[in-house]
Each structure stands twice: as C-alpha cells, then as structure tokens.
C-alpha positions as CSV (number, residue, x, y, z in Angstrom):
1,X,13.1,0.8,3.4
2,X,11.2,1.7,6.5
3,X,10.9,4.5,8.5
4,X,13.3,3.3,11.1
5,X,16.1,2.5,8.6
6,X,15.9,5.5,7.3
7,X,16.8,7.3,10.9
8,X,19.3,4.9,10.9
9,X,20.6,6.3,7.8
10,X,20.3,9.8,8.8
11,X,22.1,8.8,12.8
12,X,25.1,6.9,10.7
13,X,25.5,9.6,8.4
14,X,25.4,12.1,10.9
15,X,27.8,10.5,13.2
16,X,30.2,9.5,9.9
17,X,30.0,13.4,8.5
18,X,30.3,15.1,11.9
19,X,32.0,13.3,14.5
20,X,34.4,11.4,13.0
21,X,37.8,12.9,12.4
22,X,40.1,11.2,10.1
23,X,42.0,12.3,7.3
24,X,42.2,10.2,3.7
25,X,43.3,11.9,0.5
26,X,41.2,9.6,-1.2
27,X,38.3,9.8,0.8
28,X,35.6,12.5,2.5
29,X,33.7,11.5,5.3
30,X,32.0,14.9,5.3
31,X,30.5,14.6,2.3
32,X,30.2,10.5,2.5
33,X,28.2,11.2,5.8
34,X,25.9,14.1,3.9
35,X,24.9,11.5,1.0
36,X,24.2,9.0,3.6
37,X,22.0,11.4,5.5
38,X,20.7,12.3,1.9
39,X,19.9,8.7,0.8
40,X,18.1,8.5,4.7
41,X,15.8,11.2,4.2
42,X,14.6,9.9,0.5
43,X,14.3,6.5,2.5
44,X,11.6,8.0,4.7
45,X,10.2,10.4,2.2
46,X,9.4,7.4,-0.1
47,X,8.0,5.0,2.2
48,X,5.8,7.6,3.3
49,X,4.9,8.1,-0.3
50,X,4.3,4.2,-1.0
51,X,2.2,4.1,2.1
52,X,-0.2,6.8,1.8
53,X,-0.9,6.3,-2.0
54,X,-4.3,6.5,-3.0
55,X,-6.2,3.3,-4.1
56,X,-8.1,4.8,-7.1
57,X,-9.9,1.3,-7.5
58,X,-11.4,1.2,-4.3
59,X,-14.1,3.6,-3.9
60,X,-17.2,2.6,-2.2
61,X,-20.7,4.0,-3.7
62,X,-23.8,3.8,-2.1
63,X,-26.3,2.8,-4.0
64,X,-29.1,5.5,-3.6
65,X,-32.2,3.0,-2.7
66,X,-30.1,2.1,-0.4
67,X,-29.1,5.3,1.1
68,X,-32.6,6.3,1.3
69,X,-33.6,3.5,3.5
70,X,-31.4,4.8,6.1
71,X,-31.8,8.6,5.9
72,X,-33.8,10.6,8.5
73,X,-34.9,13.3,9.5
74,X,-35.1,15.9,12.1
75,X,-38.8,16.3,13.6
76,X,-41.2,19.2,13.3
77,X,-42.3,19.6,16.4
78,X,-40.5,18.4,19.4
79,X,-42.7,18.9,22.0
80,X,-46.3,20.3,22.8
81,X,-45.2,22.7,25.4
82,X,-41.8,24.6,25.8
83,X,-39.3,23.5,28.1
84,X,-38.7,25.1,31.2
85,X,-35.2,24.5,31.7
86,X,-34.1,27.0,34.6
87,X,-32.5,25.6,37.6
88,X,-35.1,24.8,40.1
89,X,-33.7,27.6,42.4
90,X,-33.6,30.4,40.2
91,X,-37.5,29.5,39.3
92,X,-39.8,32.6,40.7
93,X,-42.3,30.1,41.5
94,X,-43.2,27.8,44.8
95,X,-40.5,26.7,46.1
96,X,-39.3,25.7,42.1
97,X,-41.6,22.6,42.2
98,X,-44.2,22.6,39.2
C-alpha cells in the first residue's frame, strides 16, 4: 500500500464514519469508518517505514590510501602583502588609485 491509498483510506473512512447517516441494527458506520481511517493511517505509516529502512549492507568505506590522495590542505601564507580591501572611495589616499 502506497501513500496515496492510504489517504484514500483515511477520505473513505472519513466520509463512511462522518457523513453518512443511516441506521442498521446490525451495523456501525461510525466505528466501520474509524477502522477504515485506522487501517489508512498504518497504510502510510508502514510504507514510510519500508521505504526509509536502512540498508545495513551497503556502506561505502574509503579506503585510506585512497583518501589521502585526495585530501588538501589550506595554505600558510596566502599572500606576501595584506590586502587592502576598502572601497576605493572611502581610501584616504589619491584619488583611491594605488
């Protein structure tokens, strides 16, 4: 059972428990609607649950050769001077041109 038919489920049992009014001695369509709505809602909740099982046997693992091949890091130094970085017409200097 899907997402969808599990809606479906809950709409049918809603509409069977709720706006539906007919009278049986032998049968309730309250509570016929509430398991319907019931057996909707643990038709959603175990889709979801197959779904978004964990896969135990799939597990990736870098090998560490490999991992160090690819890893880098951040340089010491990265320039010789600092940076001016001050808009050019906020500079105290001429006319903000260096």
């Amino acid at each position: 059972m899907r997402i969808g038919a599990g809606i479906a489920l809950i709409v049918a049992g809603a509409i069977i428990a709720f706006a539906v009014r007919d009278t049986s001695d032998t049968l309730n369509l309250t509570a016929l609607g509430i398991i319907i709505m019931l057996g909707g809602g643990a038709g959603i909740w175990l889709s979801y649950r197959l779904a978004n099982r964990r896969r135990r046997s799939e597990t990736a693992v870098i090998d560490p050769e490999v991992e160090k091949q690819y890893r880098t890091e951040p340089p010491h130094q990265v320039a010789d001077e600092p940076i001016d970085v001050t808009p050019t017409h906020l500079r105290g200097d001429d006319k903000g041109l260096r």
